[in-house]
N, C-alpha and C positions, 0 to 999 in steps of 0.2 A: 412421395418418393422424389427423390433429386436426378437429375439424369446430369453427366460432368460429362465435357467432350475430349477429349484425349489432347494433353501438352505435349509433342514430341522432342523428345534429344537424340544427339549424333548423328544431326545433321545441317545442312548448311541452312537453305531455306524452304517452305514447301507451298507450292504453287496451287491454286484453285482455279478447274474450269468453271465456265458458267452452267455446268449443269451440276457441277460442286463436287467433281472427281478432285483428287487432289494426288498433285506427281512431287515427290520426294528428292530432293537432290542435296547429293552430298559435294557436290565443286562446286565454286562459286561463276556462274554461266558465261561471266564480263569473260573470261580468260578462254572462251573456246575459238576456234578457227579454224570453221568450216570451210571445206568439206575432212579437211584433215583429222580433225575432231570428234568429229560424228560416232566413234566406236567410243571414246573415251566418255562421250555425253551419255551413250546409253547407257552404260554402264555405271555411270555414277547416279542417276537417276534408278538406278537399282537401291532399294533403302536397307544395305546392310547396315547392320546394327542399331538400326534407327527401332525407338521405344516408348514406349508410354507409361506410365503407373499412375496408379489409386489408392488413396490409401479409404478402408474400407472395412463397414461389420456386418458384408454379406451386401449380395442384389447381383444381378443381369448384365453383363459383357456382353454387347452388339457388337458386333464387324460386319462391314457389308465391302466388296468391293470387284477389281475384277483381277486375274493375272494370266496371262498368258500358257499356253500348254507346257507341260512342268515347272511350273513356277514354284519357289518354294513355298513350305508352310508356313501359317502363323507358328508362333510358341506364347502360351499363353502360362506364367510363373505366378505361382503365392506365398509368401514367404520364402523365395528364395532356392525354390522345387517347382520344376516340372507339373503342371496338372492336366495341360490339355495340348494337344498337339491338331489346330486343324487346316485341313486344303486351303488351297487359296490358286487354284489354278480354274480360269473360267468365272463365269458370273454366279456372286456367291453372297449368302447371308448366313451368320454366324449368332444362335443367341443362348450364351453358356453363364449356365445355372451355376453362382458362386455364392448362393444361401447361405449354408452351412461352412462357412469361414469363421476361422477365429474371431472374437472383436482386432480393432487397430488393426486389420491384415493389409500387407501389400501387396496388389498385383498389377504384373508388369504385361501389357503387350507389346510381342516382339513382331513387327514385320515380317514377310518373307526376303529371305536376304540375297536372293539371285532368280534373275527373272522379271517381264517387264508385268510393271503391276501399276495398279490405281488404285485407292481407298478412295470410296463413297460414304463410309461411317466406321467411325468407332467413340463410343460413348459407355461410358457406368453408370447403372442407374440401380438408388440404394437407398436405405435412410439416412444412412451417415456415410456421403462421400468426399472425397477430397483430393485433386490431384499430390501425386506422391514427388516429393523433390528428392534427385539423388544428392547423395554425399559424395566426399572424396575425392581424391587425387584425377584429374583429369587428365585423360590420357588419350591421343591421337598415334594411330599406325595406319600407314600407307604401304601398299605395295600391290601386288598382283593376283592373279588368282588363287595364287596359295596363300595369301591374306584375304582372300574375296570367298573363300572355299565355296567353291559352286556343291562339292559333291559330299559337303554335310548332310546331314538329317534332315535339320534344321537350324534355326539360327543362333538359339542359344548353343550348340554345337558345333560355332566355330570356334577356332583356336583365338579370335582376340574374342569373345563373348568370353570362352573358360577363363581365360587371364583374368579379364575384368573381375570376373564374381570371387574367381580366388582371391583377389589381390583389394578387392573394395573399390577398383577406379570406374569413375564415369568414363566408356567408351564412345570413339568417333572413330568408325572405321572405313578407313579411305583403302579397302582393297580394292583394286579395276583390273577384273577376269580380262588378259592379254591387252592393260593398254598402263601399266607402270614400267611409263616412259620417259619416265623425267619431265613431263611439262610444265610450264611456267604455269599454265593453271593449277595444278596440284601444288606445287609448294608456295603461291600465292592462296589458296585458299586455309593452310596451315598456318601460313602467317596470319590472317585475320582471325582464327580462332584461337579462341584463348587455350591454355594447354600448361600444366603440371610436369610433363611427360612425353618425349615423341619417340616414337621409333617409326625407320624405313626399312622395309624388308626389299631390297633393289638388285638387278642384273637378270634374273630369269628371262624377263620379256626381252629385255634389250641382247643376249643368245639368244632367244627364240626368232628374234625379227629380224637378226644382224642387225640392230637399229645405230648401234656404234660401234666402233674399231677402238684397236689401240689407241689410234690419235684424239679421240672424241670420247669414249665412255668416261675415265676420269674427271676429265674437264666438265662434263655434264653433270657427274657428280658433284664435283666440288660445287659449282655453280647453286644446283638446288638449296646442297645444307648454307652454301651462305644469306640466299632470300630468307628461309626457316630463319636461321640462325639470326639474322638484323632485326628480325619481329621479335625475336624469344632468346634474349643473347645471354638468360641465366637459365634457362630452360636443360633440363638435360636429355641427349638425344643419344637415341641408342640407333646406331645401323648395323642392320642384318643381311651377310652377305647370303649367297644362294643355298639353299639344303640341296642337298643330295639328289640328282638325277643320275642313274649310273650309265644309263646308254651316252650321255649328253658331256658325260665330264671330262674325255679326253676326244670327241670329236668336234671337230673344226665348224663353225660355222658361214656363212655366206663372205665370212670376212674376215673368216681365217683363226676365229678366237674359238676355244673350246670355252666350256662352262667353269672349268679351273682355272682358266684365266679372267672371267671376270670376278669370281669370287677372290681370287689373287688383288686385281684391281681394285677392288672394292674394299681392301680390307689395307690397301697402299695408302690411300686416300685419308683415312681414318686418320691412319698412323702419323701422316705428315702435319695433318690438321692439328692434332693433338702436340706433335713436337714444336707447330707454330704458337701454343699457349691456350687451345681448347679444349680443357680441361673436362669440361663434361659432355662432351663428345665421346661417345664410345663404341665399339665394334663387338658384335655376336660372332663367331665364324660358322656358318649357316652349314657348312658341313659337321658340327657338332650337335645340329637338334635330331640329328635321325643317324641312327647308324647304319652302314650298309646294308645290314642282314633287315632293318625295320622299313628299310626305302625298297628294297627287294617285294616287300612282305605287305608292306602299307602304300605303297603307290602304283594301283591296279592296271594304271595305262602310262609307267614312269616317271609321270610327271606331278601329279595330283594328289594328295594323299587322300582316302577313305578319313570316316568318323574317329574310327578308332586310333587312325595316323596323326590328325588332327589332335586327339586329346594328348596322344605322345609329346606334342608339340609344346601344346600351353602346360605340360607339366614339366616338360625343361625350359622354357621361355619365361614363365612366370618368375621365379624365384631369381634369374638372371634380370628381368626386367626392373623386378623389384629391388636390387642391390643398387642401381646404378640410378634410383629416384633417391635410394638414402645416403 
């Protein structure tokens, strides 16, 4: 029997202690500045979307490692389906019987994608193993917790996991539950990855925090897509203004902007960029992935959408995402 240790993607690099815990991070660390930072750090060391695959004619899925009290779960896929869904919260060993797989199968471990976590092992062991390389259009999205979805199931059910599998892309997902802020670490670590495809889902955090005004959100914007932009200047980039909060969309915040004005902002910026000759620069209007009556219905505390909100999402996101790569 061959035992293979797991090659991870969608993410930046991944660190070992010396007692061989190993911490996932998806920003590249050179750009952080503490103490300011510190929620942004944690949060990207949360390994959304971060995956492994095997390709495989049957044998034994180890995970061992630890995660913190409600941490997400693994999700563990074979061809392409769902097979195992397990914990991953607390000090944990995982050892899941995948005998009875087709020959040439692939499966993929997924992370848990919110929540502070460690792996201590993961390894396939089989007669005929082999790390599984993805195909496809590479795709990076950035944004906040409604791209970080804390209150998925699990990780293959967030909204950029469904996109990816609909769509075929390799996923790297830069969501940071309350800290898509526009930092120079985030769109410098975009530029150093390679990428097919980028989309920004931006403005939530930045109402939520007052983190900028009139005078300053634009210009923050603009600022980011041009870092992205000088790395990746044939690359096409999709921005996603704010979806729907309905308590939040005509009141004011610490700074005077409601959430229709930065989604207003947001979609200004686009538009000029574009009239300046960047042509593959493109704008979502984030009040078209949820309708009223679905944001009423699917965002349980207004702001977050539920699983099932989630799938609404990447089923309008997706095909939108995918015109603006062809």
């Amino acid at each position: 029997m061959v035992s293979v240790p797991a090659q991870w993607t969608g993410l930046f690099r991944m660190d070992t202690d010396d007692d061989g815990a190993r911490h996932f991070l998806r920003l590249d660390p050179s750009g952080y500045l503490p103490p300011s930072t510190d929620g942004l750090a944690n949060r990207a060391a949360m390994p959304a979307g971060v995956r492994a695959g095997w390709r495989t004619n049957g044998g034994t899925l180890t995970v061992a490692g630890h995660g913190a009290e409600g941490c997400a779960p693994y999700d563990v896929v074979v061809n392409g389906r769902r097979m195992h869904r397990l914990p991953a919260a607390g000090p944990h060993l995982h050892e899941v019987d995948l005998a009875d797989v087709p020959p040439h199968s692939t499966v993929v471990l997924w992370l848990p994608h919110f929540g502070d976590f460690t792996l201590q092992q993961a390894t396939f062991e089989g007669g005929t193993v082999t790390p599984a390389l993805e195909e496809g259009p590479r795709w990076i999205t950035y944004g906040s917790s409604i791209t970080h979805c804390q209150q998925a199931d699990g990780p293959t059910q967030t909204w950029p996991a469904l996109v990816a599998a609909r769509n075929g892309w390799q996923l790297t997902n830069l969501g940071l539950a309350g800290e898509c802020q526009l930092d120079p670490a985030a769109a410098d670590t975009i530029a150093q990855t390679p990428a097919d495809i980028i989309s920004l889902c931006v403005g939530i955090n930045s109402y939520n925090a007052a983190t900028f005004s009139e005078r300053t959100y634009a210009g923050a914007v603009q600022g980011f897509i041009a870092t992205v932009r000088r790395a990746h200047p044939h690359v096409p980039m999709v921005v996603i203004s704010p979806v729907l909060s309905l308590p939040r969309e005509d009141k004011p915040n610490a700074v005077g902007w409601t959430l229709a004005d930065y989604r207003a902002a947001t979609a200004n910026v686009v538009a000029q960029l574009r009239r300046r000759g960047d042509s593959r620069l493109h704008c979502i209007d984030g009040a078209s992935v949820l309708t009223a009556q679905e944001a009423f219905e699917r965002l349980p505390d207004t702001l977050h959408p539920d699983t099932a909100g989630y799938a609404i999402m990447a089923a309008r996101l997706a095909p939108r995402l995918a015109a603006a790569l062809a």
